[in-house]
DRENPA-577106 format. One record per residue (C-alpha): residue in one letter; x, y, z. Coordinates in nm, 4 decimals. Layout:
REC  residu      east     north        up
REC       A         X         Y         Z
...
END
This chain:
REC  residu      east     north        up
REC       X    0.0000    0.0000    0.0000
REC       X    0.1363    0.3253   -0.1056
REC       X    0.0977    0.6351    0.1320
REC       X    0.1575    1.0122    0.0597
REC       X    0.4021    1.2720    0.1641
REC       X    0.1794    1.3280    0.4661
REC       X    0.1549    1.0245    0.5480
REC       X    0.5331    0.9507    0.5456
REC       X    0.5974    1.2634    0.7464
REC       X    0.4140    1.0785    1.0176
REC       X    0.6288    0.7645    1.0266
REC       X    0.9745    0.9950    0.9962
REC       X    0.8149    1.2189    1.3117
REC       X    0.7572    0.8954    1.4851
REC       X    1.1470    0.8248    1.5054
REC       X    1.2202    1.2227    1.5115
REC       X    1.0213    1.2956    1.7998
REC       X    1.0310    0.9437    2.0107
REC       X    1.0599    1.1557    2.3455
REC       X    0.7580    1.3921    2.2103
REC       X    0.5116    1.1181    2.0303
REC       X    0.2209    1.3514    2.0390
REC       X    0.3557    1.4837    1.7201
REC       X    0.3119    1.1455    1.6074
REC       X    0.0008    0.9534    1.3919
REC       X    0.1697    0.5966    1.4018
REC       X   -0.1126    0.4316    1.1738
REC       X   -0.3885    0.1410    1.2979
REC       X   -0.3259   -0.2041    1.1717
REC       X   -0.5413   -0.3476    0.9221
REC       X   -0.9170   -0.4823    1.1124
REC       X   -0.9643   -0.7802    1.2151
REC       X   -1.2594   -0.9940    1.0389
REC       X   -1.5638   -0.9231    1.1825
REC       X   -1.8106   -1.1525    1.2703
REC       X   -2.0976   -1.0040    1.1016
REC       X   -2.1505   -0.6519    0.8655
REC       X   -2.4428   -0.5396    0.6805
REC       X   -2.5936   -0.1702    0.5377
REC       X   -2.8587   -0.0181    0.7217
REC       X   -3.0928    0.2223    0.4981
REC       X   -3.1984    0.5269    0.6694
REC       X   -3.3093    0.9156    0.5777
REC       X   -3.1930    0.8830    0.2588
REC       X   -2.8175    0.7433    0.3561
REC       X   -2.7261    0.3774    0.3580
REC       X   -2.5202    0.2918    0.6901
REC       X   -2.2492    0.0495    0.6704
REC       X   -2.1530   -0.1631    1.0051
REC       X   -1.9749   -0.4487    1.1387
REC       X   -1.9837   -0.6643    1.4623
REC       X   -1.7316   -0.8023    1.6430
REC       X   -1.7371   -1.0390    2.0182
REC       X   -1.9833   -1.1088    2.2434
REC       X   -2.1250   -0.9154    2.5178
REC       X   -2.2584   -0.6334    2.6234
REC       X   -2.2618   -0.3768    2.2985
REC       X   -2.0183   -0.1006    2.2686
REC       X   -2.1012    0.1095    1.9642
REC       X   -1.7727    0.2747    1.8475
REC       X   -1.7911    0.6542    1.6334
REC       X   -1.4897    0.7501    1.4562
REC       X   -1.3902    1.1025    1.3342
REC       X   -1.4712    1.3446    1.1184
REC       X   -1.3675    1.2317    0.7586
REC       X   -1.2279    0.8540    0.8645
REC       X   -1.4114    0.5799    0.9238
REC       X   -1.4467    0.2604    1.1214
REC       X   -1.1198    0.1278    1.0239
REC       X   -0.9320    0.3837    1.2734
REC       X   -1.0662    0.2026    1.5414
REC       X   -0.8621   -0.1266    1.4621
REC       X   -0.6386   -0.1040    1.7873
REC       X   -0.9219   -0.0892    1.9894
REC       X   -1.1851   -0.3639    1.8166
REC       X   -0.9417   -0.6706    1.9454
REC       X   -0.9227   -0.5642    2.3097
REC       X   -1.3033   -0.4418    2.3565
REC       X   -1.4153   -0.7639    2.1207
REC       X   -1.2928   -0.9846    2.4226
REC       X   -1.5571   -0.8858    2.6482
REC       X   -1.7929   -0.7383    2.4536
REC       X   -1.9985   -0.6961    2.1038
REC       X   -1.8192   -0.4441    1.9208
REC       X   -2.0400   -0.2478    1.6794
REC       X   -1.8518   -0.0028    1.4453
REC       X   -2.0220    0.2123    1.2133
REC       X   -1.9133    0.4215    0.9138
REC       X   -2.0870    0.7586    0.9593
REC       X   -2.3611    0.8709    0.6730
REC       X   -2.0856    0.9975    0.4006
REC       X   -1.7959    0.8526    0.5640
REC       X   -1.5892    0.5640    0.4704
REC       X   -1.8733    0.2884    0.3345
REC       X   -2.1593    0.4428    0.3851
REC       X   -2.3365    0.6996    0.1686
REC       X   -2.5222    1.0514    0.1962
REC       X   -2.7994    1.2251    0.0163
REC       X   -2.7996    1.6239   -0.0226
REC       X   -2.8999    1.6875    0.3207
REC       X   -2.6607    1.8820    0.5508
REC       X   -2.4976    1.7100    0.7607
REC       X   -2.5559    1.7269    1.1620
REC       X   -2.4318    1.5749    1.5043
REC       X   -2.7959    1.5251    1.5466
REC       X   -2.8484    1.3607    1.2207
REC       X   -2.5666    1.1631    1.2611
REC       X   -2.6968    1.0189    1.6084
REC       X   -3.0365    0.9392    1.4382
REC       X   -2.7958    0.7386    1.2633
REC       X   -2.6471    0.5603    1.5200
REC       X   -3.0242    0.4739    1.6651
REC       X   -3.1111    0.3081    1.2951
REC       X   -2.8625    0.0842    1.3472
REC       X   -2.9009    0.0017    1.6627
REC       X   -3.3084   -0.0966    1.5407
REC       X   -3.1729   -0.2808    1.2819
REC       X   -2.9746   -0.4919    1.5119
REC       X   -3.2341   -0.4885    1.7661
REC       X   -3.0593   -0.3486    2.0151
REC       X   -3.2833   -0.1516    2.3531
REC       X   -2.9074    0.0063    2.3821
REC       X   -2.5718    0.0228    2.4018
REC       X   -2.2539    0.1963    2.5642
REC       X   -2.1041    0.4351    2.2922
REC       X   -1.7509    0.5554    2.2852
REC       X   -1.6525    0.8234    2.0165
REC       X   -1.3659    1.0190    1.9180
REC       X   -1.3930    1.4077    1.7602
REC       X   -1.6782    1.4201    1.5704
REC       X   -1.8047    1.0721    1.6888
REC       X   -1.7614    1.2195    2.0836
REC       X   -1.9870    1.4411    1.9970
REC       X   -2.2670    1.2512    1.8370
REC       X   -2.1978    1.0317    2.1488
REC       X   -2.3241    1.3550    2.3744
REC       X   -2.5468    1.3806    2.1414
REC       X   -2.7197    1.0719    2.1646
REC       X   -2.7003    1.0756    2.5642
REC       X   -2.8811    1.4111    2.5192
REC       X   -3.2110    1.3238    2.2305
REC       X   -3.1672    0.9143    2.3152
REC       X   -3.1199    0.8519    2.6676
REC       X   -3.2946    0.5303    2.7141
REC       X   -3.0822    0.3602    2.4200
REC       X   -2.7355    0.5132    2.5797
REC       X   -2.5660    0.2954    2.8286
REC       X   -2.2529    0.4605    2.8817
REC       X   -2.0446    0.7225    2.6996
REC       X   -1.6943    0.7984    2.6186
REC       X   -1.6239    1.1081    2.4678
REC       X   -1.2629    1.1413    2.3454
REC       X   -1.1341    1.4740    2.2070
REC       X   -1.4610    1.5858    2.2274
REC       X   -1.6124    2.0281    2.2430
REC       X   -1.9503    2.0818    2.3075
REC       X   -1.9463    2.3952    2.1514
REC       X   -1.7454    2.6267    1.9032
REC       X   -1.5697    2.7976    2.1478
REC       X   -1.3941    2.4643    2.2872
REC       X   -1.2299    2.4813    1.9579
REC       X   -0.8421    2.6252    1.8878
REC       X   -0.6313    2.6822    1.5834
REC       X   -0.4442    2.3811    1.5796
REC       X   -0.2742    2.0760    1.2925
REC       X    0.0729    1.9831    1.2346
REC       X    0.2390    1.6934    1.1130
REC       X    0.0079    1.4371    1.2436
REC       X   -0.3315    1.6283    1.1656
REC       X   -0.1419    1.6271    0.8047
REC       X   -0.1099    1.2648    0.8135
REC       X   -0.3985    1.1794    0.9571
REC       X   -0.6493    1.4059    0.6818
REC       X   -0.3995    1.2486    0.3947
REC       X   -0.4854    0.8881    0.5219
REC       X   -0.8772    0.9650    0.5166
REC       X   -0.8483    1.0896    0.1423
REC       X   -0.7027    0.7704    0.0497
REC       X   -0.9450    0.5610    0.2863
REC       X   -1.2187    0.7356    0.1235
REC       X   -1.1026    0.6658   -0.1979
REC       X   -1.0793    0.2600   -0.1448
REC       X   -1.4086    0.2663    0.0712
REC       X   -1.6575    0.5031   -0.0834
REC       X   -1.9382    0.4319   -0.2768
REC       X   -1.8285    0.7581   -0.4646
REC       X   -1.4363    0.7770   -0.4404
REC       X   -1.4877    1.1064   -0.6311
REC       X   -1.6600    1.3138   -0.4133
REC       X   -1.3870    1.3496   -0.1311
REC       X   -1.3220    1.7360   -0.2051
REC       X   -1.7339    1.7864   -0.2059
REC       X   -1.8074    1.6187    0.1422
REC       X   -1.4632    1.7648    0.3020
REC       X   -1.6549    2.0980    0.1938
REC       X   -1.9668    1.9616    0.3532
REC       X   -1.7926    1.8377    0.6919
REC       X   -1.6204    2.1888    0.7397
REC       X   -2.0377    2.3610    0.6925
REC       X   -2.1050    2.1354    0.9500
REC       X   -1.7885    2.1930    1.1941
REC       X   -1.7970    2.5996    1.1206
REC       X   -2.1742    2.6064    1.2897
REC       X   -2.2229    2.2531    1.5193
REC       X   -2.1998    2.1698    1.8184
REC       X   -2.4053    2.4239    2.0238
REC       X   -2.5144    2.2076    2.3321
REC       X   -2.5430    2.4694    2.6446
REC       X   -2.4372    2.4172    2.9518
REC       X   -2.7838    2.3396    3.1114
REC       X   -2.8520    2.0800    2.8577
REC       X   -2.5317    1.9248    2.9286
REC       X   -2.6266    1.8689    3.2811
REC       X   -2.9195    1.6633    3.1917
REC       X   -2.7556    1.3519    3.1020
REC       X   -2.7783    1.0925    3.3165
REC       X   -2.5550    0.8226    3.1498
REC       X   -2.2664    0.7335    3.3318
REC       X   -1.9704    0.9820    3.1040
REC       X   -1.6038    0.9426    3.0613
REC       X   -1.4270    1.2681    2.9306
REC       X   -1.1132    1.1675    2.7741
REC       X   -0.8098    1.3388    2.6070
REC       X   -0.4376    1.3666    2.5379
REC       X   -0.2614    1.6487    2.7714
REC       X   -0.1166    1.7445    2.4355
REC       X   -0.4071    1.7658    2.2348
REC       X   -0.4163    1.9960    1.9404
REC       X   -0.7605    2.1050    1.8392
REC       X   -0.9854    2.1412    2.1933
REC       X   -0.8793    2.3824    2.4245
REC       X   -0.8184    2.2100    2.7640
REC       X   -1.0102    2.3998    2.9803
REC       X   -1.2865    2.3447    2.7406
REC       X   -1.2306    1.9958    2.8017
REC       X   -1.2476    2.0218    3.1730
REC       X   -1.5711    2.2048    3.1494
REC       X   -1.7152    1.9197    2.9743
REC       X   -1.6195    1.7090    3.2328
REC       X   -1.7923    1.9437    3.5184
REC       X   -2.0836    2.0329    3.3596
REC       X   -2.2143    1.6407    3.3220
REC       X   -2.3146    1.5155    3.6309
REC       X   -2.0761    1.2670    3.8228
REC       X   -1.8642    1.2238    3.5128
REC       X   -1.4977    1.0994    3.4848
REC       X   -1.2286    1.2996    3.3621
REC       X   -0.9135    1.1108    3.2263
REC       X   -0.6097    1.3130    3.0810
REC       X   -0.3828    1.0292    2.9217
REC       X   -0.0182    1.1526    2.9194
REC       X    0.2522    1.2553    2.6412
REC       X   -0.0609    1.1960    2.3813
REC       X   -0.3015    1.4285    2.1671
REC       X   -0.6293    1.4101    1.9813
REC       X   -0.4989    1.0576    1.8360
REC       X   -0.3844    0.9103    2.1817
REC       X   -0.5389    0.6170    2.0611
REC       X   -0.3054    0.5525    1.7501
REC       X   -0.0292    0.7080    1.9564
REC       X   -0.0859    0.4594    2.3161
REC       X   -0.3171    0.2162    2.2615
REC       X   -0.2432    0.0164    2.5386
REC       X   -0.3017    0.3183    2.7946
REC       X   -0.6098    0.3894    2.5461
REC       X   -0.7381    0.0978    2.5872
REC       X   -0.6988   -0.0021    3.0035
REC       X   -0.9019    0.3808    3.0234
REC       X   -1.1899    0.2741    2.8188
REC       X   -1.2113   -0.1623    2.9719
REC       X   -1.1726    0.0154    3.3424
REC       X   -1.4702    0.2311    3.2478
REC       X   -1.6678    0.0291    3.0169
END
């Protein structure tokens, strides 16, 4: 498989910065097989997922522009004790879109059709960027069919956000083009729903404080202490304005801590799933 300049940059940071990997995207591996996939048609999108394990079910969002196959250091450890349910977002790697703008709230409408479709009452959700917030999301408009959430490089609103990139933002966006183009229905229309994503990210979220403090689903806030894109205090907020949730900070990582230290990723999310 051949990556781009971006992409390379990320493996020749990796050895560069060793005592700073926070500047680092080290890939995923490839995914493991999963037991069972299928499309899901709903408002005018068709939803691709895939289940892996036994247990209870963990539904896991990726980020904006990527897709469920970022989530392949995490599927292995959380398949051991439970079913694993990944989902391509409407537009995002597999699955399609219509013309409609997209939303956080659409998106966790989303997230709810598949869950149906599997016949699932509910399900613990852990999501990263734009999938932490379509997990708030859903433990705000769908509180009976949320478990548990982990929110992971998550704001709530627009001013959470800072100007922020580098080398493994670089790498990262590079990765989704090419993901995109081997997984999309419509390999062509990467530059068009890019455009769409940043509509979505200039207005969305807007969730207030005293609509935060309604959910009642047991909430992990998690980070990197180096993360690039979510102002930290922002992310603290989060964290106080839930009600009894759990704030975890993991160290010398940023908003890919879970590329960067798996392992540490991973204990954070079994200890509170």
């Amino acid at each position: 498989m051949r990556f781009g300049s971006a992409v390379l940059l990320a493996f020749v940071a990796l050895r560069a910065h060793a005592a700073e990997p926070w500047k680092t995207a080290p890939l995923p591996p490839p995914m493991p097989e999963p037991a069972a996939h299928g499309q899901v048609e709903h408002d005018g999108a068709r939803l691709w997922w895939a289940s892996f394990g036994k247990g209870a079910p963990v539904v896991l969002l990726h980020g904006g522009s990527g897709n469920s196959d970022h989530w392949a250091n995490q599927v292995p450890a959380l398949a051991a004790r439970f079913q694993v349910i990944v989902i391509d977002s409407r537009g995002h790697g597999r699955s399609t879109r219509d013309g409609q703008p997209l939303s956080y709230h659409q998106l966790a409408g989303d997230v709810v059709a598949v869950l149906d479709a599997l016949k699932l009452e509910r399900a613990s959700v852990v999501g990263w960027s734009d999938g932490g917030v379509v997990a708030l999301d859903l433990a705000l408009t769908h509180p009976t069919r949320v478990a548990k959430v982990v929110a992971f490089g998550a704001n709530f609103d627009l001013s959470g956000m800072k100007p922020g990139g580098g080398p493994a933002f670089a790498a990262y966006f590079e990765k989704c083009a090419q993901d995109y183009q081997r997984l999309s229905p419509t390999p062509k229309d990467y530059q068009a729903f890019r455009a769409e994503l940043g509509k979505m990210w200039r207005s969305q979220p807007t969730y207030p404080p005293e609509q935060l403090a309604t959910i009642t689903a047991p909430t992990l806030i998690l980070d990197g202490d180096h993360e690039e894109i979510i102002r930290p205090e922002h992310t603290r907020a989060l964290a106080r304005l839930i009600p009894g949730a759990k704030l975890v900070i993991l160290p010398q990582s940023s908003h890919f801590a879970h590329w960067q230290h798996p392992d540490a990723f991973n204990r954070a999310l079994l200890d509170f799933l």
